[in-house]
PyMOL CGO cylinders between C-alpha atoms (Angstrom):
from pymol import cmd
from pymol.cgo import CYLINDER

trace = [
    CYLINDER, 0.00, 0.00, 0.00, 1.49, 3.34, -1.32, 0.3, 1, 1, 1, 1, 1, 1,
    CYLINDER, 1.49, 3.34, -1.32, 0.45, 7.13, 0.23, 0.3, 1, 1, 1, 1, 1, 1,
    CYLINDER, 0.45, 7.13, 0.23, 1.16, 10.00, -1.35, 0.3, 1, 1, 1, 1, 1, 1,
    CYLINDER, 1.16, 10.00, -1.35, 2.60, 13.06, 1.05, 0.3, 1, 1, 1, 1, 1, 1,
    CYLINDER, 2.60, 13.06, 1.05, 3.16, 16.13, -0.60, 0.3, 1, 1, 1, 1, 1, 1,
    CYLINDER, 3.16, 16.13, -0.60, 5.66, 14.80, -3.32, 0.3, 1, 1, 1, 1, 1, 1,
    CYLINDER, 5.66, 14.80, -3.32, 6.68, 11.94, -1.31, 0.3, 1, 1, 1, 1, 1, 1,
    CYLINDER, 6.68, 11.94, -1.31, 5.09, 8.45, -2.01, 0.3, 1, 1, 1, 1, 1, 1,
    CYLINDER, 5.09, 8.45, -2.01, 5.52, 5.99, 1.27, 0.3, 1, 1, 1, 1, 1, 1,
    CYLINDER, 5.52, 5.99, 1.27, 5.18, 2.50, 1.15, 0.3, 1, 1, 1, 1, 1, 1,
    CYLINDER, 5.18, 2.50, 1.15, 3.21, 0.84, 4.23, 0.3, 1, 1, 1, 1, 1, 1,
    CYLINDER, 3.21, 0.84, 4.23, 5.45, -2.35, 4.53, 0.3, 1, 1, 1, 1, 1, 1,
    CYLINDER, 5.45, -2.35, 4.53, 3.55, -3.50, 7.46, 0.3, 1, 1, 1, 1, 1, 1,
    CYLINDER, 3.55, -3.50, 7.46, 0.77, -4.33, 4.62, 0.3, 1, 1, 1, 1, 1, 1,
    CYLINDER, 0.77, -4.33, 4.62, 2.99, -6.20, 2.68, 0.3, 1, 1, 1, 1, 1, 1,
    CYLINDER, 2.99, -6.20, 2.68, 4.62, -7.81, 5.71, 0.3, 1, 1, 1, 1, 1, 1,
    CYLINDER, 4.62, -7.81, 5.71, 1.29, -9.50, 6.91, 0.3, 1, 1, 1, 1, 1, 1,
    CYLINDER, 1.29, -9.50, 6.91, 0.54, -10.47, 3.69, 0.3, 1, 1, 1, 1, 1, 1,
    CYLINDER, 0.54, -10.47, 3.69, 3.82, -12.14, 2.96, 0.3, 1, 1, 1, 1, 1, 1,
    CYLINDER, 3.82, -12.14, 2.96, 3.59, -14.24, 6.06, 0.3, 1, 1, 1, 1, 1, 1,
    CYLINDER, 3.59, -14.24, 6.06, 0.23, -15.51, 5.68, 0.3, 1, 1, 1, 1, 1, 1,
    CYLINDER, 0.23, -15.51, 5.68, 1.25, -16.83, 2.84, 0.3, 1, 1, 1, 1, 1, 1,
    CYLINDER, 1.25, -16.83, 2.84, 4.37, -18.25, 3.89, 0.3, 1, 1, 1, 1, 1, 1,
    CYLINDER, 4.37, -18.25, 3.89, 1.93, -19.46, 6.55, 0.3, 1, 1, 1, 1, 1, 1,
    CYLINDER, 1.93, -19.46, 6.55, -0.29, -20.99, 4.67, 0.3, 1, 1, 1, 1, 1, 1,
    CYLINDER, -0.29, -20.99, 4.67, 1.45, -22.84, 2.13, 0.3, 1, 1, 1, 1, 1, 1,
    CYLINDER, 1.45, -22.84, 2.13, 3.60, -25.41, 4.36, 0.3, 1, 1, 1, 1, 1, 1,
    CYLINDER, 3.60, -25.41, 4.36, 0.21, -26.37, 6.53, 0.3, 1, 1, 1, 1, 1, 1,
    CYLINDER, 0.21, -26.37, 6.53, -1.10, -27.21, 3.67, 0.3, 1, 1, 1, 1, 1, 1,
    CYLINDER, -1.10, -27.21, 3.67, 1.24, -29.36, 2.24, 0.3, 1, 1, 1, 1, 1, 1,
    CYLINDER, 1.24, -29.36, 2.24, 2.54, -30.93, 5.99, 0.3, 1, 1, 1, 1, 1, 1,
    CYLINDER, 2.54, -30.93, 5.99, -1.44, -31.84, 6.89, 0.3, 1, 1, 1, 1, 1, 1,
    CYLINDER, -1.44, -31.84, 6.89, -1.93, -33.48, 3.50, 0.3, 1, 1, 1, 1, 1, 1,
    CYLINDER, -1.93, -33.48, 3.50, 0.69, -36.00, 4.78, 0.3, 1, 1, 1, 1, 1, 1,
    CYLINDER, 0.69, -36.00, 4.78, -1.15, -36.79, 7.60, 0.3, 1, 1, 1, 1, 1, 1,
    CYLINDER, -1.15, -36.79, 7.60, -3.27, -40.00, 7.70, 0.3, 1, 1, 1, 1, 1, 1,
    CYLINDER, -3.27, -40.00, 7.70, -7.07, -38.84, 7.24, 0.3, 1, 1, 1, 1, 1, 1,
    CYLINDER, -7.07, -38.84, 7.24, -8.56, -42.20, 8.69, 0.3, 1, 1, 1, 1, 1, 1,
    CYLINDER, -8.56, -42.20, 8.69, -8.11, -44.23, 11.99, 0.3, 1, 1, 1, 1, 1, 1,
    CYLINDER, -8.11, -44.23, 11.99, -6.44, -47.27, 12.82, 0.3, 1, 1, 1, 1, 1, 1,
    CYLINDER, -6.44, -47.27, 12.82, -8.41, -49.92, 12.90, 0.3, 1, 1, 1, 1, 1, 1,
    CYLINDER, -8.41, -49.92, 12.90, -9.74, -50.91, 16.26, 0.3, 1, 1, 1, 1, 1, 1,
    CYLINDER, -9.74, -50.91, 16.26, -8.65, -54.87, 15.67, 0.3, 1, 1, 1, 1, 1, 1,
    CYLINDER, -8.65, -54.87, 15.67, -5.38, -53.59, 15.11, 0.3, 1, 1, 1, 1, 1, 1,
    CYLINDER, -5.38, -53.59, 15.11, -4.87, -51.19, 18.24, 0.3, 1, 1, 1, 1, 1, 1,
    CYLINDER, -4.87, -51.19, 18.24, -6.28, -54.13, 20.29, 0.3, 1, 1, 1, 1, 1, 1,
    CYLINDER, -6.28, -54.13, 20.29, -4.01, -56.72, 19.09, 0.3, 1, 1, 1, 1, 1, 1,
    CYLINDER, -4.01, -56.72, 19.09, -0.71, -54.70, 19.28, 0.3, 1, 1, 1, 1, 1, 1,
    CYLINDER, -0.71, -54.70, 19.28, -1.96, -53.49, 23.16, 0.3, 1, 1, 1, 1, 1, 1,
    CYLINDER, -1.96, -53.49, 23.16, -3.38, -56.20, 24.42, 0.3, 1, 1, 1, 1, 1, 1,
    CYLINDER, -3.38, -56.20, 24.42, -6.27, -54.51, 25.79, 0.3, 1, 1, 1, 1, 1, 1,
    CYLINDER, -6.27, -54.51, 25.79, -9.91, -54.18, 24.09, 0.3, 1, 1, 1, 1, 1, 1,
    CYLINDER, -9.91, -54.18, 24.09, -9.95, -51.02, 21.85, 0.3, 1, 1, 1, 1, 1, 1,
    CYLINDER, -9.95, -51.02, 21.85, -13.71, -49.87, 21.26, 0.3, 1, 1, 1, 1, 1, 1,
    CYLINDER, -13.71, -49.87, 21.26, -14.28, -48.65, 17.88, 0.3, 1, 1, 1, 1, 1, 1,
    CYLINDER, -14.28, -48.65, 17.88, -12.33, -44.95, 16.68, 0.3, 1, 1, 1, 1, 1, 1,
    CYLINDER, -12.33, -44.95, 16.68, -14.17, -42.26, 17.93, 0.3, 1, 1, 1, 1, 1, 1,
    CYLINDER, -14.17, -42.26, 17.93, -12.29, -39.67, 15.14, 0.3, 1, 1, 1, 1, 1, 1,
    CYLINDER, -12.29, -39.67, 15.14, -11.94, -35.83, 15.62, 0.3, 1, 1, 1, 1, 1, 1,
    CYLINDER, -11.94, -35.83, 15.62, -10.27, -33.68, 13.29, 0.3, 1, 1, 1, 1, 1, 1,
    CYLINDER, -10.27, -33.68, 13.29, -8.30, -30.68, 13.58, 0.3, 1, 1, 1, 1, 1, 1,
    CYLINDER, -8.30, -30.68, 13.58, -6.32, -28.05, 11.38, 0.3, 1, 1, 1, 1, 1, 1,
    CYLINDER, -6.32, -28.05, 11.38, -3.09, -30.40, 11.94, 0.3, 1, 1, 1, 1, 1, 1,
    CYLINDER, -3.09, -30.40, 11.94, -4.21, -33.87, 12.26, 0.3, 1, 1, 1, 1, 1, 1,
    CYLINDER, -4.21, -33.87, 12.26, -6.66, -36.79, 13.62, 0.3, 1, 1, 1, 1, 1, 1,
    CYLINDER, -6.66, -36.79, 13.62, -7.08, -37.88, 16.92, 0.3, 1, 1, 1, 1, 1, 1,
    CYLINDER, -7.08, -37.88, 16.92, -8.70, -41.37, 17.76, 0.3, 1, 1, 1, 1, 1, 1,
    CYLINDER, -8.70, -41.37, 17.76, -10.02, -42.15, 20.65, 0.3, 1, 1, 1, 1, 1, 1,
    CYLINDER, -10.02, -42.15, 20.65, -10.53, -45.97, 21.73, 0.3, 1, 1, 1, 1, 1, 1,
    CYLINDER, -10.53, -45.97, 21.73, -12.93, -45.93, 23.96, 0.3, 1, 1, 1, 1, 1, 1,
    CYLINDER, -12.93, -45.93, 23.96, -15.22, -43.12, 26.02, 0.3, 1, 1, 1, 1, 1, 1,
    CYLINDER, -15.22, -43.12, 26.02, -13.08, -43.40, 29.65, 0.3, 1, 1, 1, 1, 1, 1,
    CYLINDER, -13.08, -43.40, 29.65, -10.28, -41.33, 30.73, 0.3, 1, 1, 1, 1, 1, 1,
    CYLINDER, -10.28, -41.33, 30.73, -7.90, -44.75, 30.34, 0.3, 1, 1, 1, 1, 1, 1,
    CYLINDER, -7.90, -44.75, 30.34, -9.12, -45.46, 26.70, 0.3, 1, 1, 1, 1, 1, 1,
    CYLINDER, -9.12, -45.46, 26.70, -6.14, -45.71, 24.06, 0.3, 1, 1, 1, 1, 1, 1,
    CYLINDER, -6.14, -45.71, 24.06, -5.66, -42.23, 21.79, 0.3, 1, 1, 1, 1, 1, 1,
    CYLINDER, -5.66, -42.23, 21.79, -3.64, -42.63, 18.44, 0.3, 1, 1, 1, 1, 1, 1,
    CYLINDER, -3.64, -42.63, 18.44, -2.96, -39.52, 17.11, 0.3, 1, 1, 1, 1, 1, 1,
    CYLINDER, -2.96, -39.52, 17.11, -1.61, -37.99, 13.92, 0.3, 1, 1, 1, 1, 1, 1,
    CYLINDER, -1.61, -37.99, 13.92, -0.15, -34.38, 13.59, 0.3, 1, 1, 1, 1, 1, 1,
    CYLINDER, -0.15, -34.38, 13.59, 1.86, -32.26, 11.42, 0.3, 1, 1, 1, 1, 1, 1,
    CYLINDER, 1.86, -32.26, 11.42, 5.07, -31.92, 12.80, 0.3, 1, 1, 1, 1, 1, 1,
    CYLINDER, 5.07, -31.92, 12.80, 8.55, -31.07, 11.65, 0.3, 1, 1, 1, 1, 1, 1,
    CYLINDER, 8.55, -31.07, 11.65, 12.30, -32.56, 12.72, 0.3, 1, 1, 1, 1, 1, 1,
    CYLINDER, 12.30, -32.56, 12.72, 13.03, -29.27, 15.36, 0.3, 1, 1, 1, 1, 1, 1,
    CYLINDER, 13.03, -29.27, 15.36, 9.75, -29.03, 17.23, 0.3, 1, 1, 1, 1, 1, 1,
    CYLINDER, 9.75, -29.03, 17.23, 9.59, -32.94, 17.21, 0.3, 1, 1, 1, 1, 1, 1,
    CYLINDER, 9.59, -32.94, 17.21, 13.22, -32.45, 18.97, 0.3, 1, 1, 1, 1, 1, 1,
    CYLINDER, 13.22, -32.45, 18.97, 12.36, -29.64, 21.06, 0.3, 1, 1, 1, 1, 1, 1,
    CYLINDER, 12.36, -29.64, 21.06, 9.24, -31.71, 22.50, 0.3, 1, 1, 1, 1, 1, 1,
    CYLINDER, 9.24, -31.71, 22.50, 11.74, -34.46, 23.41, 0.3, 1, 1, 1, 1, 1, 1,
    CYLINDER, 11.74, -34.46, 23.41, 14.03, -31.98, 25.23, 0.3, 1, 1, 1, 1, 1, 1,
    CYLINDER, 14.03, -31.98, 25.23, 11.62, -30.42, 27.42, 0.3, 1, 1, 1, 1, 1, 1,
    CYLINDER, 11.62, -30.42, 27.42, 9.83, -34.05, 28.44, 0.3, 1, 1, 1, 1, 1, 1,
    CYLINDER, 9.83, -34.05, 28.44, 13.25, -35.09, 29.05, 0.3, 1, 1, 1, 1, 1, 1,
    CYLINDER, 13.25, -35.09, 29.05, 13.58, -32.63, 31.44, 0.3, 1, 1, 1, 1, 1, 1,
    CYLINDER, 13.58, -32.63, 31.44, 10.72, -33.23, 33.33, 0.3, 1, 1, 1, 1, 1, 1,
    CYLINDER, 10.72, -33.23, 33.33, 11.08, -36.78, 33.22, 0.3, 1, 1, 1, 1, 1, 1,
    CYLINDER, 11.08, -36.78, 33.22, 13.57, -39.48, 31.83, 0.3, 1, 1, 1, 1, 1, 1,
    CYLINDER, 13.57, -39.48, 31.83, 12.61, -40.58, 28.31, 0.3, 1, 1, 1, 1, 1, 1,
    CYLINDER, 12.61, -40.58, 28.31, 14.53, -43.34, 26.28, 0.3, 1, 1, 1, 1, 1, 1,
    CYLINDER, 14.53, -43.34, 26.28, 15.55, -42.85, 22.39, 0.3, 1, 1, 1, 1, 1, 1,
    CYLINDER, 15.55, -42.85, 22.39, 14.09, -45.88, 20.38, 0.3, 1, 1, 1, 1, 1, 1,
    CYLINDER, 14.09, -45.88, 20.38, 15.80, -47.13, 17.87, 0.3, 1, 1, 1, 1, 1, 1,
    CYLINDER, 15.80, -47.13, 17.87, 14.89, -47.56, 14.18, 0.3, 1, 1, 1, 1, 1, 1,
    CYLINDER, 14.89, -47.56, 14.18, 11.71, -46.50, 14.15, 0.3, 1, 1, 1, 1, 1, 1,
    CYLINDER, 11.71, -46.50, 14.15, 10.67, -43.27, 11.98, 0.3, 1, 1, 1, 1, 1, 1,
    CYLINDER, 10.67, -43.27, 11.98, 12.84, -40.85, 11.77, 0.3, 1, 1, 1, 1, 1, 1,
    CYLINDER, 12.84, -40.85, 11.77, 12.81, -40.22, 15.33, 0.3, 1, 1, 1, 1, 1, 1,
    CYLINDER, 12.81, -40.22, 15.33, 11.08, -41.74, 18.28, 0.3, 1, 1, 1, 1, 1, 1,
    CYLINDER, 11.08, -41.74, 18.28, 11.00, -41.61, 21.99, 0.3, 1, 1, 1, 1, 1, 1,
    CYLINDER, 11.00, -41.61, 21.99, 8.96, -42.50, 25.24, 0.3, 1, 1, 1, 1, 1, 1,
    CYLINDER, 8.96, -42.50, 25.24, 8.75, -41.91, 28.50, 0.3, 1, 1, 1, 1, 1, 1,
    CYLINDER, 8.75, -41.91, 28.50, 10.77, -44.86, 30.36, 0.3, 1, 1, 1, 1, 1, 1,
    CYLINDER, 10.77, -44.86, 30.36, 7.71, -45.65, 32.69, 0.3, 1, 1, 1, 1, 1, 1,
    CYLINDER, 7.71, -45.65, 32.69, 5.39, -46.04, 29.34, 0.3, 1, 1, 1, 1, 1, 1,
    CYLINDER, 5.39, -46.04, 29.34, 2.07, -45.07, 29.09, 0.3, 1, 1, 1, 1, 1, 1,
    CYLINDER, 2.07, -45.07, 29.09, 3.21, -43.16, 25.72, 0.3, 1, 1, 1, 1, 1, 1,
    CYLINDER, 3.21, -43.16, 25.72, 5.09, -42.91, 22.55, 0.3, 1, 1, 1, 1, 1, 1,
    CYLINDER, 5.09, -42.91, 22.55, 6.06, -40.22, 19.87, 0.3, 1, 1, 1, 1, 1, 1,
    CYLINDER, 6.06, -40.22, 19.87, 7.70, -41.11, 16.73, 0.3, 1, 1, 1, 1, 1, 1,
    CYLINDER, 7.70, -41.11, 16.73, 7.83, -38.50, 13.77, 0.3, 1, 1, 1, 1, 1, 1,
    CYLINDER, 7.83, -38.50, 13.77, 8.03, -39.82, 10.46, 0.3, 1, 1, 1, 1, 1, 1,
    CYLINDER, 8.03, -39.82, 10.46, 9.83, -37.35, 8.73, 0.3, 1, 1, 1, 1, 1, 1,
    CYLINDER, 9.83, -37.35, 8.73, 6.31, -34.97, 7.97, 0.3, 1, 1, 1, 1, 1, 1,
    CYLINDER, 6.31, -34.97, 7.97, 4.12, -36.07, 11.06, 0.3, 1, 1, 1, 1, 1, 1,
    CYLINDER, 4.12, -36.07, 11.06, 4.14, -37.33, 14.22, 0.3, 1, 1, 1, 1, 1, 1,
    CYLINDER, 4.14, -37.33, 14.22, 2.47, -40.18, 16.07, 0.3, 1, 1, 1, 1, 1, 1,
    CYLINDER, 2.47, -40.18, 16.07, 1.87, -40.01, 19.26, 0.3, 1, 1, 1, 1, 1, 1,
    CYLINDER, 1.87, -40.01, 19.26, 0.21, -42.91, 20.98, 0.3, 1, 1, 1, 1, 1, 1,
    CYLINDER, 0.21, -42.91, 20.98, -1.23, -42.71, 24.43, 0.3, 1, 1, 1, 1, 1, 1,
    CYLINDER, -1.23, -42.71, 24.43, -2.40, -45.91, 26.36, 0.3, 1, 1, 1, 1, 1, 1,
    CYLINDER, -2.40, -45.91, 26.36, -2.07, -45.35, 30.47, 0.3, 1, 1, 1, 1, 1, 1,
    CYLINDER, -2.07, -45.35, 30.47, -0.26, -48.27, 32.15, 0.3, 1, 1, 1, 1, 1, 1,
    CYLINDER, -0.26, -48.27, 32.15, 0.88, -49.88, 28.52, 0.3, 1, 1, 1, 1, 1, 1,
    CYLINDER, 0.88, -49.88, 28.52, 4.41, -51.02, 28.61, 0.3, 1, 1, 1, 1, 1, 1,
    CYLINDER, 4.41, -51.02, 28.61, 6.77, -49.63, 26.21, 0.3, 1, 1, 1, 1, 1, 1,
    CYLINDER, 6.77, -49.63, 26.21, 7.45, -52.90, 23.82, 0.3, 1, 1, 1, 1, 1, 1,
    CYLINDER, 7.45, -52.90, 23.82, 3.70, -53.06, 23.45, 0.3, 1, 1, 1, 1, 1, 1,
    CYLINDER, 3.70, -53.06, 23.45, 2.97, -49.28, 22.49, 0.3, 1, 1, 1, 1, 1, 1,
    CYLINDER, 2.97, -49.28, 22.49, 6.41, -49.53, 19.95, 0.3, 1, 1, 1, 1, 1, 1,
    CYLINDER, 6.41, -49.53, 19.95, 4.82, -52.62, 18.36, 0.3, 1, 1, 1, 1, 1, 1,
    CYLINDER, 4.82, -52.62, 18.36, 2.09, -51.02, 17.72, 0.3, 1, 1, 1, 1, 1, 1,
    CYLINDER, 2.09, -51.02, 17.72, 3.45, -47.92, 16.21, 0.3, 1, 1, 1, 1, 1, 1,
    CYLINDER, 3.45, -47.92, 16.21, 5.57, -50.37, 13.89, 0.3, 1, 1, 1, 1, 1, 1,
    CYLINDER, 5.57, -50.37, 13.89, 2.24, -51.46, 12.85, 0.3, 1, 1, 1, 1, 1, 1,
    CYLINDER, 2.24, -51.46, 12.85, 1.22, -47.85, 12.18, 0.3, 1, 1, 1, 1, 1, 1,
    CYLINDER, 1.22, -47.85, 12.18, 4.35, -47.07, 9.86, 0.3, 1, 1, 1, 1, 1, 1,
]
cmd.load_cgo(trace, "trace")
């Protein structure tokens, strides 16, 4: 946006500024959440790799991802799928680690990590992450299931 003062023209850069970054915005979500998986896993599948009876996917859908739900109590197994990219995926590691002690795993995705206690697991796959949440699950059963996943 241009203003003329007395001879003078002045260009508003804050204009072009905001529009330059909703751009730059917009274009990466959309390609990162096209990645994403737009369906859940199947319930058979979640059960088997848990050990534990998975209800049928309850799914709900947001601007980055999927989350299913597995069941309609607080302990119920959650799968979900969200953009993500390496450095946020690392920085999310970091700060758990500091809370708590988390253990690298090997070999699966590009990255992956849990908590050493269980109960969770995040692996990013080079454009999204899986996170998998399943109280009181040990950790070889929550990996084998995001194997499955992959």
């Amino acid at each position: 946006m241009t203003e003329t003062i007395g001879r003078a023209r002045l260009v508003r850069p804050a204009a072009v500024g905001v529009a330059v970054v909703a751009l730059a915005a917009a274009v990466p979500a959309t390609s990162i959440a096209a990645a994403t998986p737009k369906s859940c896993p199947p319930a058979s599948v979640v059960s088997a790799a848990l050990g534990t009876k998975a209800s049928t996917p309850t799914l709900t859908k947001n601007p980055y991802g999927i989350s299913c739900k597995y069941g309609s109590n607080a302990l119920a197994p959650k799968v979900e799928f969200q953009q993500d990219t390496a450095s946020t995926f690392a920085a999310g590691e970091k700060a758990a680690n500091a809370a708590l002690p988390v253990t690298k795993i090997a070999h699966l995705g590009q990255a992956a990590w849990a908590p050493k206690s269980g109960g969770s697991i995040y692996v990013f796959t080079g454009s999204y992450q899986v996170k998998i949440l399943a109280v009181l699950t040990s950790l070889p059963k929550l990996e084998a299931l995001a194997r499955k996943l992959l």
